[in-house]
C-alpha positions in Angstrom: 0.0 0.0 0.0 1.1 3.4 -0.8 1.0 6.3 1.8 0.7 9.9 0.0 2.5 11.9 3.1 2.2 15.7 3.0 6.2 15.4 2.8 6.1 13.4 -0.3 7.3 15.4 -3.8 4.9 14.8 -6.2 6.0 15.6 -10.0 2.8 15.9 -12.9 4.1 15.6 -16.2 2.9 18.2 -18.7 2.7 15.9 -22.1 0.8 12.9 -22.0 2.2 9.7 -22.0 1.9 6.5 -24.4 0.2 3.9 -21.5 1.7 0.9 -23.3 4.5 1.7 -21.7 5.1 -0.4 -18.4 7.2 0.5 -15.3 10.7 0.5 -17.0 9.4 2.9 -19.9 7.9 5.2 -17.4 11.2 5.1 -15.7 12.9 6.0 -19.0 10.8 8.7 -19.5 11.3 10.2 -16.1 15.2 9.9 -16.8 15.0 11.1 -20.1 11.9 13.7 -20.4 11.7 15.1 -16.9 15.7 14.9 -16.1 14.6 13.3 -12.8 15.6 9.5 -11.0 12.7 7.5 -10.6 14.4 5.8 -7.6 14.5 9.2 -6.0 11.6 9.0 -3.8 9.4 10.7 -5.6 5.8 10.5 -6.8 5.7 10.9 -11.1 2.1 11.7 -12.4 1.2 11.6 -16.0 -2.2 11.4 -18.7 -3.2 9.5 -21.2 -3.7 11.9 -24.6 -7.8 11.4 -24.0 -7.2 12.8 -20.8 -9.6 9.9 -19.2 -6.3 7.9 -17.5 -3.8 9.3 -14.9 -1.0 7.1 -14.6 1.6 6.9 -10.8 4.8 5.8 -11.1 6.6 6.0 -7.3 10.1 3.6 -6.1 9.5 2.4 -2.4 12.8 1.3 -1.3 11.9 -2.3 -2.7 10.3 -2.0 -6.2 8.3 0.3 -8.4 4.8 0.5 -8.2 2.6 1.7 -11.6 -1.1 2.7 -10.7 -3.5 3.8 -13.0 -6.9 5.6 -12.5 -9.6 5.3 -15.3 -12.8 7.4 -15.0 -15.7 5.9 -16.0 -17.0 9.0 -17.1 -15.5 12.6 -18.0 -12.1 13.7 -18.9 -9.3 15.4 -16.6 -10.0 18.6 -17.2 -7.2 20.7 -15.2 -3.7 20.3 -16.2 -1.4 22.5 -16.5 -0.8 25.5 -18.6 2.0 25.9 -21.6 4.5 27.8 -18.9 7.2 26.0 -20.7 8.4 23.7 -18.0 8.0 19.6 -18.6 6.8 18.7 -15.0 5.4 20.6 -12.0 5.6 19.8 -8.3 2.3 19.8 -6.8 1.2 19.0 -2.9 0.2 15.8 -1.6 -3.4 17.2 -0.9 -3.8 18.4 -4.7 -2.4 15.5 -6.0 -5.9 13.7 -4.4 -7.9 16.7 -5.7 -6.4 15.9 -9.3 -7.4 12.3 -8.8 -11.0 13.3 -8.3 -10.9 14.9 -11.2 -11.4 18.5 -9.8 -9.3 21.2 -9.8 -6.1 20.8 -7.9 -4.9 24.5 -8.7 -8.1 25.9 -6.5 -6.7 24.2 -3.4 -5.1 26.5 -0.7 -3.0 24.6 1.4 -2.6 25.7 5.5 1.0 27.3 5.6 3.8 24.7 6.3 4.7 25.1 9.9 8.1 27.6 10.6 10.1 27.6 13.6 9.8 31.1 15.1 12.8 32.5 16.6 
């Protein structure tokens, strides 16, 4: 089972992805695309071209894990804008807002906690 923590990066791919691809082609991609390890830790989102499938790729120390999320109905509507860059870190709480198909951009997080002093 995989844990979404608030501390967890979480990288969404702007261009979509082919979804024949399996875990080492998603891993390639990372490398090669996104300039980024996939063994890093970190949580790599990406859509199908329809925009009706979100695909996970994460390493947990062990193995790879490759989860996808169909919608029965609809499309993902909000992804990101053409700002240039190939991948943008999101939260952990909008990554679940982006997985229920709604507008993860609309989200206001509660400031991170700071040491005062």
């Amino acid at each position: 089972m995989i844990q979404v923590t608030p501390q967890m990066r979480v990288l969404v791919a702007r261009e979509s992805l082919d979804f024949r691809k399996g875990i080492d082609g998603t891993a390639a991609i990372c490398r090669g695309v996104l300039d980024d390890d996939p063994m890093g830790g970190k949580l790599f989102v990406f859509r199908n071209r329809a925009r009706t499938m979100l695909r996970l790729l994460v390493y947990d120390g062990q193995g790879f894990w490759l989860m996808t999320k169909r919608l029965s109905a609809g499309r993902f509507r909000f992804w990101l804008d053409g700002d240039g860059e190939v991948a943008h870190q999101i939260d952990a709480h909008q990554l679940h807002v982006l997985l229920a198909g709604d507008n993860w951009r609309s989200t206001s997080p509660v400031d991170y906690w700071r040491q005062v002093g």
